[in-house]
C-alpha positions, 0 to 999 in steps of 0.5 A: 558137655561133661555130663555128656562126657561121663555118659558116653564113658559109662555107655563105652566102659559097658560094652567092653566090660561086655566084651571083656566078658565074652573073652572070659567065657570063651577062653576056657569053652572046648572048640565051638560047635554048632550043636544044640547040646553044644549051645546049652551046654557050654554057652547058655550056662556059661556065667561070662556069657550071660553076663556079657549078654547083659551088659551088650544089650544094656549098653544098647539100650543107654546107647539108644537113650543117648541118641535121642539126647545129644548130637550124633555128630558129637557122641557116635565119635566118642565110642572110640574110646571102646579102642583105648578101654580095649586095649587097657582091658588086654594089658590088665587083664588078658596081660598082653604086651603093647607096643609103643606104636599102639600106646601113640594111637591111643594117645592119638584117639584120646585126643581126637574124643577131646577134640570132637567134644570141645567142639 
């Protein structure tokens, strides 16, 4: 059960460290442009990118090799903990301010995880 647990924080912090990324790249890019000089240029070469690509699809491929270890019914719900690692990354990192009806629903998801992988 807690290797369970520490697995599926691990899969979870990879994908919104991958999104995280994705921010970072995208916040200092001129407006988007569908162009293929555009796509080269500025997102091919882009290091945040790349990086958040790396982490996705790494976090796709354990997200597969979980699946196939444990109960779908117990890791699928897990994954919300995306939303509180999310909105902690938007506090530290990207400095933006959260209000207390946030804080409760991450309180509220944090015991939902703790619930499902009791069960």
């Amino acid at each position: 059960m807690l290797t369970m647990i520490l697995l599926m924080l691990l899969q979870t912090a990879m994908l919104v460290l991958g999104q995280v990324a994705l921010k970072l790249g995208m916040r200092d890019m001129p407006d988007w442009q569908w162009s293929w000089s555009y796509l080269w240029h500025e997102v091919l070469l882009n290091a945040w990118l790349m990086a958040a690509i790396i982490l996705l699809v790494a976090a796709n491929l354990f997200w597969l090799w979980l699946l196939d270890k444990y109960p779908f019914s117990q890791i699928y719900p897990l994954t919300s903990l995306g939303f509180v690692f999310g909105m902690l990354s938007g506090v530290f990192i990207f400095h933006e301010s959260v209000g207390y009806l946030q804080w409760i629903g991450v309180v509220m998801v944090m015991l939902g995880c703790f619930f499902i992988a009791k069960a």
